[in-house]
BAMI-29864 format. One record per residue: residue in three letters; z negated, x negated, y negated of N, C-alpha, C in turn. Coordinates in steps of 0.02 Angstrom, whole numbers, plus 50000, padded with zeros to 5 digits. Example, Ala and Ser with C-alpha at 12.3 -4.5 7.8 and 13.67 -1.06 7.14 Angstrom:
REM residues 2
ALA496104934050284496104938550225496104934050165 SER496464935850112496434931650053496064935549998 
//
This chain:
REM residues 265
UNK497235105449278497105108749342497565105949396 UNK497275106349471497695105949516497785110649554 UNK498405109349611498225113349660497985111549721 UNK497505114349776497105110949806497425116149850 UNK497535114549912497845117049978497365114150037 UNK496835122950076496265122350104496745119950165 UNK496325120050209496425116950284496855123350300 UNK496615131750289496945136150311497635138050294 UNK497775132350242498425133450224498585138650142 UNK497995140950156498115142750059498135139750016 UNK497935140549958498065138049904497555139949854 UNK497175137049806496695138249737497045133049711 UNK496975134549631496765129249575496075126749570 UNK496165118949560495475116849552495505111749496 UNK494865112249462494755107849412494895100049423 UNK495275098049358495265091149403494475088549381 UNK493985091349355493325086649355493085088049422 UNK493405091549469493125091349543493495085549576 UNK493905080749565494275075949588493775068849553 UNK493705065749639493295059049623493675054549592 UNK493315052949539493755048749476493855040149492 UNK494475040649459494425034349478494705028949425 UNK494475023449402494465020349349494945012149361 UNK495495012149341495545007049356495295002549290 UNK494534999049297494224997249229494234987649264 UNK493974982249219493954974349228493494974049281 UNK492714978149279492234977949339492664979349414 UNK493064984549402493314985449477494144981249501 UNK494224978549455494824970049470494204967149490 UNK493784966049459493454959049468493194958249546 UNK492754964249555492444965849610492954967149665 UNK493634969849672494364969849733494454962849725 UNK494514957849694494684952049693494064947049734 UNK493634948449712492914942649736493114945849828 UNK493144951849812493224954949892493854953449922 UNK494324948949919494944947549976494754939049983 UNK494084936349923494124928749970493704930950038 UNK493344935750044492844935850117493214940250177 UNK494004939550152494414944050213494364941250269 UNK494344934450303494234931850329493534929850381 UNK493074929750335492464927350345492024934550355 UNK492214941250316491854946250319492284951750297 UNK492724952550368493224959350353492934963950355 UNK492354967450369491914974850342492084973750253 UNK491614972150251491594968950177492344970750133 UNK492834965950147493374967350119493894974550154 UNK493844975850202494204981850219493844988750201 UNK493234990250207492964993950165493104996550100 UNK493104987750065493074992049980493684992249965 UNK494384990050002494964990650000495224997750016 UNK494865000150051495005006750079494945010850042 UNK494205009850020494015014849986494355016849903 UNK494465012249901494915011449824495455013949829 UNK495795012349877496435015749880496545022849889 UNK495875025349943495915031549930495915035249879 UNK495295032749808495385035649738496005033849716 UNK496295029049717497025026749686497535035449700 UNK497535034049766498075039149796497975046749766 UNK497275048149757497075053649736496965054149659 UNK497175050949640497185051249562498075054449573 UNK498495053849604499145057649588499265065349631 UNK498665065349679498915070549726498135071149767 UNK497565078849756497225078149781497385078549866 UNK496705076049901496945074049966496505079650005 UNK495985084849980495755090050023496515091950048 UNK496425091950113496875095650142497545094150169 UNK497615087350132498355083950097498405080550187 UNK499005078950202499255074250277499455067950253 UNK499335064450272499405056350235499755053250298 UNK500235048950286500485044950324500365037750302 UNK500265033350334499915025850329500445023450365 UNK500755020050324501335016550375501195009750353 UNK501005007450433500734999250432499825002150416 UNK499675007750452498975006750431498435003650455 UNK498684997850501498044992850544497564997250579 UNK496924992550582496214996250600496095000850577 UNK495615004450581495455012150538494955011750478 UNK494955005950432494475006250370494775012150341 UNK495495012350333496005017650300495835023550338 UNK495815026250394495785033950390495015033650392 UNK494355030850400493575032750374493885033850290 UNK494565030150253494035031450156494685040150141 UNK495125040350198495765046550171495225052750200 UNK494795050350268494835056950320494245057750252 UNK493675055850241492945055750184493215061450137 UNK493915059550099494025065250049494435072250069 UNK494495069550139494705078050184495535078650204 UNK495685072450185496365070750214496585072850296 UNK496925073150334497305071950372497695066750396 UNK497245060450412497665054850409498095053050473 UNK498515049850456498975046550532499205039450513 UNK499075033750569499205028450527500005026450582 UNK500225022950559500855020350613501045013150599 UNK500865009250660501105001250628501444999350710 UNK501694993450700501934993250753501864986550803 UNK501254986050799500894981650831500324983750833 UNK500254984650901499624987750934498994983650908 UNK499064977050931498424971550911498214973850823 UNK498624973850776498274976550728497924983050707 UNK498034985650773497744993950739496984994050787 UNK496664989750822496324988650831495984982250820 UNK496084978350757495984972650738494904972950732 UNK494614968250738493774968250718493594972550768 UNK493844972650829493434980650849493304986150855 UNK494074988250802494334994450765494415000050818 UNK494245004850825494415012550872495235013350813 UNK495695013650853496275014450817496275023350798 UNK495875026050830496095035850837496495038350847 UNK496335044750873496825049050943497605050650919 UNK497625050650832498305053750801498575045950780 UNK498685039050795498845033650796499495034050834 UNK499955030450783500665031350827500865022350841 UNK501375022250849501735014250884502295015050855 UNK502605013750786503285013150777503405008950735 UNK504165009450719504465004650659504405010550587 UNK504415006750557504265008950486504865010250465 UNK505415007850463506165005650465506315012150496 UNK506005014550547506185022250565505885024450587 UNK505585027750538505045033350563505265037450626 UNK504655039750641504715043050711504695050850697 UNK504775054850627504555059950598505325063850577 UNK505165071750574505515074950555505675072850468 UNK505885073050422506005074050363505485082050334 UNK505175076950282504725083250239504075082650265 UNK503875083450315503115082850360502445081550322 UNK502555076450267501765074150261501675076750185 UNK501245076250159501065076850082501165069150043 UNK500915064050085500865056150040501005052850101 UNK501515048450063501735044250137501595037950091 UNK501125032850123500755028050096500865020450147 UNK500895017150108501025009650126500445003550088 UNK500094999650123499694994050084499974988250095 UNK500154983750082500204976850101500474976750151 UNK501144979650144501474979550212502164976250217 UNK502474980550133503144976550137503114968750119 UNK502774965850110502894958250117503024954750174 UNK502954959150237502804958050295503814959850330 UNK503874964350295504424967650323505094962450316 UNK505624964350375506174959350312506684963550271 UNK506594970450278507164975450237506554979150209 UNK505974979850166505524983050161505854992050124 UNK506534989750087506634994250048507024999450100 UNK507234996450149507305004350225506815006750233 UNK506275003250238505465006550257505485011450196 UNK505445010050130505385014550084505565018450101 UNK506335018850091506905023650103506685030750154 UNK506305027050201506155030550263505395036350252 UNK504975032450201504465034450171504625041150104 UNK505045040250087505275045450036505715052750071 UNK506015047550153506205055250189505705058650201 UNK505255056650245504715060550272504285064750238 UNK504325063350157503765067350119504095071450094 UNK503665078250082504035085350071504095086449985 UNK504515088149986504625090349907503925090449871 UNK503755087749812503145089649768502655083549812 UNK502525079649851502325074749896502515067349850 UNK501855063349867501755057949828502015052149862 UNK502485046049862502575039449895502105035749840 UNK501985032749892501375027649885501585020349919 UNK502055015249876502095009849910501785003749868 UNK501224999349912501024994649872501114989449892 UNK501334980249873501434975949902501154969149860 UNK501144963349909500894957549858501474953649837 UNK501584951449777502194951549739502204943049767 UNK502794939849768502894931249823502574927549777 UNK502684931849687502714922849641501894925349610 UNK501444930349634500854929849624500474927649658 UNK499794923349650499364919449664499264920349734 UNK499224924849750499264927049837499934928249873 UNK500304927349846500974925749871501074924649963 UNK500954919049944500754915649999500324916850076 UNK499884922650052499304921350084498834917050085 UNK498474916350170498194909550168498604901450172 UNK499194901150150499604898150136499394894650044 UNK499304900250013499214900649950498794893949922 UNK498864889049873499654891849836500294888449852 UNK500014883549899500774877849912501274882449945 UNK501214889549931501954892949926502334892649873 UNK502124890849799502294890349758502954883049766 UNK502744879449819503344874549822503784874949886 UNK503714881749914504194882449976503804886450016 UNK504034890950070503724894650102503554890850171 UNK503994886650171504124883950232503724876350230 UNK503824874650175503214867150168502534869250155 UNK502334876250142501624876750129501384879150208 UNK501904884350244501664884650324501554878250364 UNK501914871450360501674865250373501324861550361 UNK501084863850283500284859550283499774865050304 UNK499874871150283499334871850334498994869750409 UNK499704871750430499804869750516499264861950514 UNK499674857850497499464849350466498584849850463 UNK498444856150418497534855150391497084856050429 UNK497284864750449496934869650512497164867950581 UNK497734864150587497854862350683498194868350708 UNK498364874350661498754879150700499144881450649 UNK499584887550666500014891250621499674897050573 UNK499804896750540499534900950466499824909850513 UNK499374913650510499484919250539500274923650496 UNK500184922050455500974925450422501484920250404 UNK501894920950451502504913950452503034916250398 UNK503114911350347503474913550326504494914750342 UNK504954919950327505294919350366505374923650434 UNK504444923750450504604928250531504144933850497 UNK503554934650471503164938950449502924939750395 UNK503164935450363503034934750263503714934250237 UNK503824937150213504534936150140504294935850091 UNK504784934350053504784934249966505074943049931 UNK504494945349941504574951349893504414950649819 UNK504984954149777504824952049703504724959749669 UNK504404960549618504164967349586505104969949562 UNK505704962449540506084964749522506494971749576 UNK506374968649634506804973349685506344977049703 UNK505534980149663505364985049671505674991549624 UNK505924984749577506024991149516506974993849511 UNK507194991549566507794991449591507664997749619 UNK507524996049665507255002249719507145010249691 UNK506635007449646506255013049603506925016049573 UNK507165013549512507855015249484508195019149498 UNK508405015549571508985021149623508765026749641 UNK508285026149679507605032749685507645038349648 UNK507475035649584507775039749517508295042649504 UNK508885037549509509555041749487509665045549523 UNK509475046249605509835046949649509525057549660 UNK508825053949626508535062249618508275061849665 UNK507895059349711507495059549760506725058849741 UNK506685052949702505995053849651505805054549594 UNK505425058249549505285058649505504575056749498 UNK504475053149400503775054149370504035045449429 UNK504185041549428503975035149472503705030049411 UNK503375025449426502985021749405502925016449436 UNK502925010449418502795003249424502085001449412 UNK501365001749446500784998749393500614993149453 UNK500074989549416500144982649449499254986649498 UNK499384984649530498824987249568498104987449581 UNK497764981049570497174980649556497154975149475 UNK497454977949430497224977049380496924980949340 UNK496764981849273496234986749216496994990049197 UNK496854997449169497304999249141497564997849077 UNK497214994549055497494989948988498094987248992 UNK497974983349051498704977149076499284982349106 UNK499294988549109499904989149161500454989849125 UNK500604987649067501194986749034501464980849064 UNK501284977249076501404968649109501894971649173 UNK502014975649195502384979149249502984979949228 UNK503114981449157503634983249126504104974149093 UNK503644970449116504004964049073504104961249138 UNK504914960749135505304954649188505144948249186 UNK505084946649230504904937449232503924938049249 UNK503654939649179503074938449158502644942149233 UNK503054949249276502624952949305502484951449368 UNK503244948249384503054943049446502654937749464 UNK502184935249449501604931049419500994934749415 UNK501114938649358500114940649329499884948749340 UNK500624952449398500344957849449499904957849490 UNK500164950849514499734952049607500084954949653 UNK499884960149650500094964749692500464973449652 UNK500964975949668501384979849634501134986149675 UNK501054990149621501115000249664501815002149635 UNK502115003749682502855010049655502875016049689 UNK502535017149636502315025849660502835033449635 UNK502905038949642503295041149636503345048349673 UNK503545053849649503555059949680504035062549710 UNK503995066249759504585068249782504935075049742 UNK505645073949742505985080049711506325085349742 UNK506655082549787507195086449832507195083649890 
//
């Protein structure tokens, strides 16, 4: 059972067979994967089913009737159409205007302008304070955390997911001649396409590794701020998410890392 908290602020138990299920099975890797080569060529397409996944992701730890979600770094609005659908409360906050209206995007009226690094929020406020593909972007991502674990209220889910440097997308559209430097694969691009690769590495791409997710996570832990945290690799089958747990091997055949985790105190 859960507990499901209406808009009015009460409270029922609800079955979890009333919670849209969500499978992390090989059909739905296969199908998130075929969907980030057409990010480019057909961002409906890929922001859609990105969205929408994540929303079951998120709600597999914490239903979202009712729930306030914070999106930090949440771009265009594919993300609040798949949170607001299951009755969320969404708010996204990035801090660049041009991306929160990226394709055409209506950014919406509860859209904020800040640093992630410091939230603009009281401490406690949201139910799930959620991050996609953001800290790779960051250059201290683990302040952003830090900042993400204040804001959520006791019993409240963090939700941080990122693309790991030494997996296949590392890089980006850089990928893979990041594998021999961050800085010689932004030059052949430059060299191929005639311009700069949209994520420089250095100014807007780092090298995030799953190890200093699980650093992070650790301290988190001792420190008693989160509990129940978890390392799973993010769009893989649940078969593989032991591969999260092996050093060396997880930086490679993750992808992309969730370090998820509850709030305690």
């Amino acid at each position: 059972m859960h507990a499901r908290r209406l808009r009015s602020g009460t409270v029922r138990a609800v079955s979890t067979k009333e919670q849209p299920e969500f499978r992390a099975t090989l059909g739905r890797s296969f199908a998130l994967l075929s969907s980030f080569r057409k990010e480019q060529s057909d961002p409906d397409l890929f922001y859609d089913a990105l969205a929408r996944d994540s929303a079951a992701q998120v709600e597999s730890y914490l239903p979202l009737d009712g729930a306030r979600v914070l999106d930090v770094g949440g771009g265009p609005g594919y993300f609040a159409d798949a949170f607001e659908a299951r009755g969320a409360t969404y708010l996204p906050l990035d801090a660049d205007a041009g991306e929160l209206s990226l394709h055409g995007r209506d950014p919406g009226p509860r859209t904020v302008l800040g640093d992630g690094a410091a939230l603009p929020f009281t401490s406690g406020v949201f139910d799930v304070a959620y991050s996609s593909n953001v800290a790779e972007h960051v250059r201290d991502p683990w302040k952003m955390a830090d900042e993400m674990v204040r804001v959520t209220r006791p019993g409240g889910v963090v939700f941080l997911s990122y693309t790991l440097w030494y997996g296949p997308w590392g890089g980006h559209e850089t990928a893979p001649w990041h594998y021999l430097g961050g800085d010689r694969a932004a030059r052949r691009y430059t060299d191929k396409h005639g311009h700069r690769p949209k994520n420089i590495y250095g100014e807007s791409l780092f090298r995030t590794t799953a190890a200093a997710g699980a650093r992070w996570a650790g301290a988190r832990r001792t420190d008693g701020t989160l509990t129940d945290v978890r390392l799973v690799p993010r769009y893989l089958p649940r078969w593989s998410h032991g591969l999260a747990r092996v050093p060396g091997l997880r930086e490679v055949a993750c992808w992309n890392l969730v370090v998820v985790g509850r709030r305690s105190r």
